[in-house]
N, C-alpha and C positions, 0 to 999 in steps of 0.2 A: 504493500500500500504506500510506502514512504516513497520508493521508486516509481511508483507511478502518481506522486504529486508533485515531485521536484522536476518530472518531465514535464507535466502541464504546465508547472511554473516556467522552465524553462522556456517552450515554445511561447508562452506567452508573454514573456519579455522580446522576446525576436519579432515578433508580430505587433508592440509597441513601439519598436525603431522601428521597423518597418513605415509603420503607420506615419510617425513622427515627421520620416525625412523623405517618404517618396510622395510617389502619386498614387493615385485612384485604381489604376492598372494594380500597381505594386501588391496595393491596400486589396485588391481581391483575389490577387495571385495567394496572398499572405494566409488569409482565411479558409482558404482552398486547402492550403497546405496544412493549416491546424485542424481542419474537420479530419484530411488522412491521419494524419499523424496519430489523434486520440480516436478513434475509428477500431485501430487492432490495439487498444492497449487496456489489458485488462486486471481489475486491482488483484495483489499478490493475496492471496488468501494465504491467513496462519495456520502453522501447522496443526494437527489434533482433529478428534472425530466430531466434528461437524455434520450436525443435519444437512441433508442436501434434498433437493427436491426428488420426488418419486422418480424412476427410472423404467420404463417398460419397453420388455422383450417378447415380443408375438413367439419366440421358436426358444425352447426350453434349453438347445445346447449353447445358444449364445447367454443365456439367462447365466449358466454354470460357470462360462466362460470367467463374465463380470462376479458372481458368488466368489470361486476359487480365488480370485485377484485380490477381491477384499480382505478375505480370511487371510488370505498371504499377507495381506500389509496391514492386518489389526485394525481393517478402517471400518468402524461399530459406525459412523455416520453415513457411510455407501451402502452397508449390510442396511440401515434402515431403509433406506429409498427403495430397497423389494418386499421389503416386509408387509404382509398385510396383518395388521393389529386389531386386537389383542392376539398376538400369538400363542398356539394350543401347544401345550406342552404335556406329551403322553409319557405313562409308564407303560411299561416293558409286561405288564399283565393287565388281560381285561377288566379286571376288579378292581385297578388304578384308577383312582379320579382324575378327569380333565382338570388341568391349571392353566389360565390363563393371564400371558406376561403384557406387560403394557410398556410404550416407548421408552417408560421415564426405569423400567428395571431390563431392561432387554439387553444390557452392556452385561449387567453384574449375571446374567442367566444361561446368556451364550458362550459367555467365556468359561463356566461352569461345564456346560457343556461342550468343549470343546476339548477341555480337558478328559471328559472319561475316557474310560477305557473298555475296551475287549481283546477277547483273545478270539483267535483265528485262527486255523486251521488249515493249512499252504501245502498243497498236493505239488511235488514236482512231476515233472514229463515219465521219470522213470521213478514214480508209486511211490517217491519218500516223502513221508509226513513230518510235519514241523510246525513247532506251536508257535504263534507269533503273537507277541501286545501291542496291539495301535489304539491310539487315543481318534476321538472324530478329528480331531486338527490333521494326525497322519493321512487319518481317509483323504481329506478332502485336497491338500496339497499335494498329494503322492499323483492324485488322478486331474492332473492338466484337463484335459479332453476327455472327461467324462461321455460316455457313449447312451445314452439314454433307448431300449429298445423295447419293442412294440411287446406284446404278448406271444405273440406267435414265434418272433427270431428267439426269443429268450429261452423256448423251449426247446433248443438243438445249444444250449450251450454247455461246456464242459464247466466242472465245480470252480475252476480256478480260474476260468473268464468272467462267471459270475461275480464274481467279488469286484472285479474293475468294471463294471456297468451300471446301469442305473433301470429303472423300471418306468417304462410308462404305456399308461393307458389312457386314452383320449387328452381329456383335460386336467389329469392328475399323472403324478411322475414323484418317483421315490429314487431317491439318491442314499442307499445304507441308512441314514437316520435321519433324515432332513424330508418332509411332503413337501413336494410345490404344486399349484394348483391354478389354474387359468381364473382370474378373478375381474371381472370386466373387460374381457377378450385381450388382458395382459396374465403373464407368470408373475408367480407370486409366492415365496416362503411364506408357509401358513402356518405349519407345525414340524416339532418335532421329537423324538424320543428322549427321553431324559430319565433314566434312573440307577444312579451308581449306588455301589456297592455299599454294604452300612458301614463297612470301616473306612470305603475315603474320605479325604479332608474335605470337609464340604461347607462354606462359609452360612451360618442361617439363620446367624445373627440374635441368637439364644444360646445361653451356657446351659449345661448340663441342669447346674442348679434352679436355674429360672426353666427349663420344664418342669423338673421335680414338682418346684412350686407353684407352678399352673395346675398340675395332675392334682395335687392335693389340693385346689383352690377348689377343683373341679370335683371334684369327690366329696367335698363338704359343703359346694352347693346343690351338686345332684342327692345326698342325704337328705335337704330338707324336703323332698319329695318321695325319696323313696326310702328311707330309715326313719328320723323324725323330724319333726316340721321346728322350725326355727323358733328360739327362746320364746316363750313367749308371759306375756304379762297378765298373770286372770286376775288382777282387781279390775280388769275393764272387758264388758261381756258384748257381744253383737249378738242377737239371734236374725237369720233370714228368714224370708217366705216359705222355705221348706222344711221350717224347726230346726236349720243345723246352727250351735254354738261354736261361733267365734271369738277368736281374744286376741286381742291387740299383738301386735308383735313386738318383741322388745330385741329390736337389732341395730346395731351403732354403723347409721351410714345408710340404713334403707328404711325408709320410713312408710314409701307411697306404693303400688304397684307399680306403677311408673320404673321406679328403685331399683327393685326386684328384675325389671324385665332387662334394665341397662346392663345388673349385674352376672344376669345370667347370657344375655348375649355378647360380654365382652370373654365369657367360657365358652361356651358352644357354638355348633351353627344354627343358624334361623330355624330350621324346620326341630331343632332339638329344643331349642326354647319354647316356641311355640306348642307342642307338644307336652310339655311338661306345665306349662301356664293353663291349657287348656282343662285339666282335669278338675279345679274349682276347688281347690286345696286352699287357697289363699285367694282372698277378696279386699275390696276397701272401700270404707263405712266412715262416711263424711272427709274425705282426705286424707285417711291414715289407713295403714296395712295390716291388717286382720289374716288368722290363719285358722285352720281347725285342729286343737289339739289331738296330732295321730302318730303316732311308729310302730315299730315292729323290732325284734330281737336279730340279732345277726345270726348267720348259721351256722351251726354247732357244728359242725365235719371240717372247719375253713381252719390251715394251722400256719406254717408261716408261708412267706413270701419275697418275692426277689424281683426285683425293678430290671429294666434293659432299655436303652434309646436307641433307638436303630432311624439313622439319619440316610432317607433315602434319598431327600435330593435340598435344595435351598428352596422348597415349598413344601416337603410332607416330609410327617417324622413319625416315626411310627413309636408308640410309649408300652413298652409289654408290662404287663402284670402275670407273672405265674406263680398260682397260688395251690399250696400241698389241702391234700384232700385227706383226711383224718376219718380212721375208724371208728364209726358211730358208738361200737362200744367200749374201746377202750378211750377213744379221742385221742390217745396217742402215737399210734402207728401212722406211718402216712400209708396210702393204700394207692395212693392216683395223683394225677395233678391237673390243674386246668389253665389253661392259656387262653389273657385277653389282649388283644390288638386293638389298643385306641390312636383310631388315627387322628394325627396335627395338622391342621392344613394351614400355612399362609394364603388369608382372605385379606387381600390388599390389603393391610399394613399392620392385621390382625392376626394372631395364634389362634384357632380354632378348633374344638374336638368336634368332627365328623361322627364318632359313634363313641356313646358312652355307657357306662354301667356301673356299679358297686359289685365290688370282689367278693363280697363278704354277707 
């Protein structure tokens, strides 16, 4: 940018002598010559990943062409100009939930995944097997010239060509872990695989300890619904229309239903809260939070238990509880065990449980 002000400035000093000391000829020869001059000169853009404007490719192996280039040179503001957003980001099993990334995390997500890893399997010409580890960054640089083929070529091809090709079918096309997708008669990165292994390093912006203490947040607010309902206060009594007694509730920090729902959807996801709100356990009677005093006993077979985080990707983490199952008669032997999967989802700029329960 600097070089191209001090060239405007320059010519247009030359073009004020000019102006100064000739004639009218001169004076339009002059101006002639400053419209070429700033005409091809265009400002130096700084270096770093800059938005640029969208880029569209009608033919999917030129699309790769510009993909491969980017990825080669780290440039996250060319990789967005294809992106169609929110990009869908799948795991690697149908029981995976969709996630969906948006412009402003698409750096910190890609790069994530570009990083993992797989192992492969490299058949030589003469039948020798060989275990290889490429990360998506090797895939995508190793293969210049990505060969994208129809349905029909792909089925005559040998195991070891398949690895260097890509998949497509009409308007949709798979490159190993990447979908692109014709999205307004342009290609388009739309989605793509995503889920490394629970011991990689995977940045997710939670310690250890700060799940711990979600899981237990979550566990003692899912209690007042399904073990016992939250403190509560009986010098102050509600009866409803259908004779049920309620009592004030005496909790530091939720006062209203209103309260309650903030508290409970800043644990769960929507349809978990809503669900648990629904069942009429707690009400409110003149502005204040009301509950029905109820619980239940924990189950006598339930003996210890053991935590695990198993961090599958930088949006879902999965919290295990395996908890020993005790012989009803003696209650001391363990006889069995039972394993729960509560999944964590990053929901825009929230921890989430997906599905929840009490162990015990």
């Amino acid at each position: 940018m600097k070089k191209y002000a001090l060239l405007i400035i320059f010519v247009a000093i030359m073009l004020l002598g000019i102006v100064a000391c000739g004639n009218d000829d001169d004076t339009t020869r002059a101006l002639i010559s400053l419209q070429q001059a700033t005409a091809d000169i265009a400002p130096v853009q700084d270096d770093g990943n800059q938005q640029q404007d969208e880029i569209n490719f009608t033919d999917i192996n030129d699309l790769w062409a510009y993909y491969h280039q980017a990825v080669m040179n780290q440039d996250f503001g060319a990789l967005k100009a294809i992106v169609n957003f929110p990009l869908r980001s799948y795991g690697m099993r149908y029981t995976d939930p969709v996630t969906y990334i948006s412009e402003s995390e698409f750096e910190r997500a890609f790069t994530s995944f570009l990083a993992q890893e797989h192992y492969w399997i490299h058949i030589s010409d003469d039948g020798e097997i060989t275990d290889i580890v490429r990360t998506n960054y090797d895939f995508i640089v190793q293969n210049e010239n990505l060969a994208f083929l129809g349905h029909d070529e792909r089925g005559a091809l040998r195991v070891n060509e398949r690895q260097e090709t890509g998949s497509l079918d009409g308007d949709w096309a798979r490159a190993y872990d990447e979908i692109f997708e014709v999205v307004n008669g342009v290609w388009r990165l739309t989605a793509f695989f995503y889920a490394p292994r629970s011991n990689d390093a995977v940045d997710i912006g939670m310690t250890d300890a700060e799940i711990g203490a979600l899981y237990n947040k979550a566990a003692n607010a899912f209690g007042w619904f399904d073990m016992e309902t939250m403190p509560l206060d009986t010098t102050y009594e509600e009866v409803d229309e259908n004779g049920m007694v309620y009592w004030r509730v005496d909790f530091e920090g939720i006062y209203t239903l209103a309260d309650l729902e903030v508290h409970l959807s800043s644990i769960f996801a929507p349809e978990i809260a809503s669900e648990l709100l629904a069942g009429g356990l707690y009400r409110e009677f003149e502005g204040v939070l009301y509950a029905i005093g109820a619980g239940r006993g924990g189950m006598l077979d339930r003996g210890g238990e053991t935590h695990e985080i198993i961090r599958e990707s930088d949006q879902r983490i999965i919290y295990r509880v395996t908890v020993d199952v005790l012989d009803l008669e003696t209650l001391e032997e363990v006889v069995d065990t039972v394993v729960y999967d509560f999944a964590l989802n990053l929901v825009g700029e929230k921890w989430l449980f997906g599905n929840f329960n009490l162990t015990r």
